[in-house]
C-alpha positions in Angstrom: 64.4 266.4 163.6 65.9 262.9 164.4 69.6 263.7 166.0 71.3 261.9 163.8 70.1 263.4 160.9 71.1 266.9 161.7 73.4 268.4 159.0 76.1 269.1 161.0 76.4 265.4 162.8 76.1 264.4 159.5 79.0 265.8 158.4 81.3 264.6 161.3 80.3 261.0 159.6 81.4 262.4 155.9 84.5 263.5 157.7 84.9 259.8 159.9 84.2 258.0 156.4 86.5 260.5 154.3 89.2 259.8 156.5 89.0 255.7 156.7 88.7 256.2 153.2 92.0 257.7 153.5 90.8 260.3 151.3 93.3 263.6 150.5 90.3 265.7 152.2 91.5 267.9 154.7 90.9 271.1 156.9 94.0 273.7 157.1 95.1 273.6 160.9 94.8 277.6 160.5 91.0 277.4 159.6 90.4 274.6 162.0 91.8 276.7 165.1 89.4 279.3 163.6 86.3 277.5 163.7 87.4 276.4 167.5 87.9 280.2 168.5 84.7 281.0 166.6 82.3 278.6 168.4 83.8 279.3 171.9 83.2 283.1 171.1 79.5 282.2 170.2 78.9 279.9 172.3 80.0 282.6 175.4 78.1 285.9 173.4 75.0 282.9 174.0 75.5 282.7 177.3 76.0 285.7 178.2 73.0 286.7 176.6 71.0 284.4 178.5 72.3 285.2 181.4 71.8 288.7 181.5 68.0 288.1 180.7 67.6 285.7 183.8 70.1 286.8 186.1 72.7 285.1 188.2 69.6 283.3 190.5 69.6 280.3 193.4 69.1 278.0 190.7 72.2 279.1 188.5 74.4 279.0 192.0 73.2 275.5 192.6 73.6 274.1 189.1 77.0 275.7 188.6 78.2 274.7 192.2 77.4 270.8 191.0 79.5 271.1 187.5 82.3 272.0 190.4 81.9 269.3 192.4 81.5 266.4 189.3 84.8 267.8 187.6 86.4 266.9 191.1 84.6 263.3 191.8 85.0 262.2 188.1 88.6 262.1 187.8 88.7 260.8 191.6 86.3 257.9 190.7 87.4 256.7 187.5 91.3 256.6 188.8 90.1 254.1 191.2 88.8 252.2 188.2 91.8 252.8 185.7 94.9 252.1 188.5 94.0 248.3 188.2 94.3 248.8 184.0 96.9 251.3 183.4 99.7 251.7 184.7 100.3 255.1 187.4 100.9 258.0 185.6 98.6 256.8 182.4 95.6 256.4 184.8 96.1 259.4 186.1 95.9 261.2 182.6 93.4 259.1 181.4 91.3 260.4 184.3 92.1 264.3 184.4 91.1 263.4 180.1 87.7 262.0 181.5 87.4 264.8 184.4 87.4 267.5 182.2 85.2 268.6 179.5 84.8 268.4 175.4 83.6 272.2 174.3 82.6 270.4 170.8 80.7 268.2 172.7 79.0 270.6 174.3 78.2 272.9 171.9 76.9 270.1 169.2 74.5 269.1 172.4 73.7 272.7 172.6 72.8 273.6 169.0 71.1 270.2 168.9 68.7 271.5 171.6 68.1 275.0 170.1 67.4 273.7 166.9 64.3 271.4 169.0 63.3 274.9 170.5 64.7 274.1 173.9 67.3 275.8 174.5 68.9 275.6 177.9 69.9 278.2 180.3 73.5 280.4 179.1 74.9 280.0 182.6 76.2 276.4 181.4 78.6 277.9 179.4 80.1 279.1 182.6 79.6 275.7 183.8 81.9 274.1 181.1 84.5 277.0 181.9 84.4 275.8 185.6 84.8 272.2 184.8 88.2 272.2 183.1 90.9 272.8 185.1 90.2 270.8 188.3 91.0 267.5 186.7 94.4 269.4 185.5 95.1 270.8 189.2 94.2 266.5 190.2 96.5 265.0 187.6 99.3 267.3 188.6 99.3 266.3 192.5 98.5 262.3 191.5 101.1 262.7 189.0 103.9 264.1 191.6 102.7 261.3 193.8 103.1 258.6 191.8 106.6 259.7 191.2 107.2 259.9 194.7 106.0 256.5 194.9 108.3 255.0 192.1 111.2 256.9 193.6 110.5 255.4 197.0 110.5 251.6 195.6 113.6 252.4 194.0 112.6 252.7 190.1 115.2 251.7 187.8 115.7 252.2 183.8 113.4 254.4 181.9 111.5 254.7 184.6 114.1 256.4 186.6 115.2 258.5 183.8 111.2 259.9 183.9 111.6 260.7 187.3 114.7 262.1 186.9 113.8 265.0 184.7 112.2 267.3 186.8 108.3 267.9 185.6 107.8 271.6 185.5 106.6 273.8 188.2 102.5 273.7 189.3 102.4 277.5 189.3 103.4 277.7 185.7 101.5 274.8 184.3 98.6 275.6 186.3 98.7 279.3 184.6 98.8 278.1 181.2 96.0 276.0 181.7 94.0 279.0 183.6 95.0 281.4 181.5 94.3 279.2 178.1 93.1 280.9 174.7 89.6 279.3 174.0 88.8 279.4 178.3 89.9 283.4 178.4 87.8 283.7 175.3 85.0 281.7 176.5 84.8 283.5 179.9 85.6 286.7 178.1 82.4 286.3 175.5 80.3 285.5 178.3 80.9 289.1 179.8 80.4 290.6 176.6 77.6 288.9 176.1 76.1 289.8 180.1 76.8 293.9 180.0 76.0 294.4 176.4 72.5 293.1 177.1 69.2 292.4 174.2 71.3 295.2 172.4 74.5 293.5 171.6 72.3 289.9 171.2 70.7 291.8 168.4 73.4 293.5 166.8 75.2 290.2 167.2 72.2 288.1 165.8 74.1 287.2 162.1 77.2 286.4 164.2 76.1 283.9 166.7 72.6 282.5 164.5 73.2 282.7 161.1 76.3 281.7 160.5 76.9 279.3 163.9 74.9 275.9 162.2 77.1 276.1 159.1 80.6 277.1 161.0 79.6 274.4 163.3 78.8 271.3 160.7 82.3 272.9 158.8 83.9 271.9 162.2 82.5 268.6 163.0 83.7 267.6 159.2 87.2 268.0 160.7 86.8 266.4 163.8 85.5 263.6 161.8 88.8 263.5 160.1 90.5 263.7 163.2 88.7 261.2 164.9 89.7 258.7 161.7 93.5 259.5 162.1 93.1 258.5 165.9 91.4 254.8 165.5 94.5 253.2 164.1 96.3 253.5 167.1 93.4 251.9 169.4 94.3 248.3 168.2 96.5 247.9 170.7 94.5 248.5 173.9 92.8 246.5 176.3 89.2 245.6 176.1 88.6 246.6 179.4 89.6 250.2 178.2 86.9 250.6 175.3 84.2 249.4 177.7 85.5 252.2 179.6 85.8 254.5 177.4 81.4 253.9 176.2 80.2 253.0 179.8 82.3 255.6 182.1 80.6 258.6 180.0 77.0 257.0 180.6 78.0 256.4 184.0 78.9 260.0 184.5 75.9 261.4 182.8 73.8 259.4 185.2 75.8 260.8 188.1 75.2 264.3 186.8 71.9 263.6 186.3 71.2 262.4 190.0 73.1 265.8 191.3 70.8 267.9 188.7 67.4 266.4 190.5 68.8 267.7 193.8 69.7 270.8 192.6 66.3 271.3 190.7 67.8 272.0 187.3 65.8 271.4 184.3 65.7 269.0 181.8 68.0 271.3 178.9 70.0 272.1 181.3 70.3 269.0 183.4 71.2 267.7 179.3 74.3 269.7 178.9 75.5 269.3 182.5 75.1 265.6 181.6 76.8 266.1 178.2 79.2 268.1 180.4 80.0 265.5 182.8 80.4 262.3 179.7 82.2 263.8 178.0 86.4 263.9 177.8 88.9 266.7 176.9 91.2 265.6 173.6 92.4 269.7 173.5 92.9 271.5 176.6 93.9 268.7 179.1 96.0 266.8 176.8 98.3 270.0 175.7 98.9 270.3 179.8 100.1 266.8 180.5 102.2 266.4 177.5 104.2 269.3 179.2 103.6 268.2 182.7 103.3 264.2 182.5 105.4 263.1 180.4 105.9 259.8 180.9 102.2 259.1 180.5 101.2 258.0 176.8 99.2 260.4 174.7 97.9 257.2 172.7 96.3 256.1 175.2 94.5 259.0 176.5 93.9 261.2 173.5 93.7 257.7 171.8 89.9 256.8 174.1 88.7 260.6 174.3 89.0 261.2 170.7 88.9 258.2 169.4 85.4 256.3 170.8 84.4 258.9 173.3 83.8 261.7 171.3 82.6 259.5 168.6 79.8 257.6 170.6 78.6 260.7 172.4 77.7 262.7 169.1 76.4 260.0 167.7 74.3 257.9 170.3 75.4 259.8 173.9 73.7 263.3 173.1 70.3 262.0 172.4 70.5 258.9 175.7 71.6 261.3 177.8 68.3 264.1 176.7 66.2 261.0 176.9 67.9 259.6 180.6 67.3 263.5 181.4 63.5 263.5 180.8 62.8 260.4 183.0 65.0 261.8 185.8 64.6 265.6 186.1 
């Protein structure tokens, strides 16, 4: 089946047009943080799954071990790039956005592949857990540097009135983003889903098969609405910043891609790790640093994940980065 006419992509364009259309269509917030728990607890009852049927091999170590190290060089790289467009602290969230990952993302890229009958290994569920929070843990040290920095030239204004209200303490911010809902359920599914074995997977067959495509396209028709409410606000950006926004997420994949041939990972999962890598958190990350950055401006980065990231990848990054994968791996 062509990508883009899968049901559920189909219906993140009703929901995109629905809301441009400024249609009265919407999704009750209660339902919507439903369908989010529900794919993260199917997506990890997958994985674990897999995982107990091919065990926790050299090949799993290796692949996971390079999700690790790209959600630490992503947000390193792409600040070098967004210092000489933003201004401090906005580059720094912009990258920590960028560093970490989109679970929608990911699991539209992973029902995309089952439904081609090629799936790819569970273990890169684990692999999305791991890559969220390092970008937070990088954002919070640039952050508290670039403070330091402003205090040291002697800021003045707003600026020092930012400074002056002291952020909150690493160890509690860096709990809440450990100990967040959808990662403790994620990981949590994920065990289930390893020590309950080809029992629980068939007990739990109607749960995580049946009713995941439908859940899933009922989900996407939100985030299309969502993704509508977040465009107006883009007008005011740079240029620079949208070809960001399209061509760091290629760039990314490609970087994941290169560290996948190394590895030896296969072409599904060498996919998601690449889907993993492009894509940019508009949930997780963003909730931190309106807490623990707050001088930075939400517009801007929840303004580019959500509002052309997420976007380009479901629609045209999914299937470039499967087809960059099969030349590559």
């Amino acid at each position: 089946m062509n990508i883009l006419l899968d049901p559920a992509i189909l219906f993140f364009v009703l929901g995109v047009a629905a809301g441009l259309l400024r249609s009265n269509l919407e999704v009750p917030p209660p339902l919507s943080r439903f369908l989010s728990l529900y794919l993260l607890m199917a997506l990890g009852l997958k994985g674990g799954f897999a995982l107990g049927q091919t065990g926790v091999t050299s090949a799993v170590v290796a692949a996971l071990g390079c999700a690790v190290l790209l959600a630490i060089l992503i947000p390193l790289l792409d600040w070098q790039f967004l210092k000489r467009a933003l201004p401090p602290l906005d580059a720094i969230s912009v990258a920590a956005t960028y560093g970490s990952v989109s679970a929608v993302t990911f699991v539209t890229a992973a029902h995309i592949l089952e439904s081609q009958g090629n799936p790819g290994g569970g273990y890169m569920a684990a692999a999305m857990a791991l890559m969220e929070s390092p970008a937070i843990v990088l954002a919070l040290v640039g952050a508290q540097w670039a403070r330091t920095q402003r205090m040291a030239a002697g800021g003045s204004g707003a600026a020092a009135m930012a400074i002056g209200n002291a952020p909150p303490r690493m160890a509690g911010v860096l709990r809440e983003a450990l100990t967040d809902g959808g990662t403790v359920l994620l990981v949590g599914a994920l065990l289930v889903g390893l020590v309950s074995g080809p029992a629980g997977a068939k007990a739990m067959q109607p749960f995580t098969g049946d009713l995941f495509k439908g859940l899933l396209a009922f989900f996407l028709l939100d985030m299309g609405l969502l993704t509508a409410r977040q465009m107006a606000g883009l007008r005011s950006l740079a240029p620079s910043l949208f070809a960001y926004a399209v061509l760091g997420p290629v760039v990314h994949a490609a970087l994941a891609l290169a560290f996948a041939r190394m590895a030896g990972v296969g072409v599904e999962d060498a996919t998601l790790l690449a889907v993993l890598a492009a894509s940019a958190s508009y949930i997780a990350v963003p909730a931190v640093l309106r807490h623990a950055v707050p001088e930075a401006r939400p517009a801007v980065y929840i303004g580019l994940s959500l509002g052309v990231t997420f976007p380009f990848n479901l629609l045209v990054g999914i299937p470039l980065y499967q087809w960059m994968a099969s030349l590559v791996v």
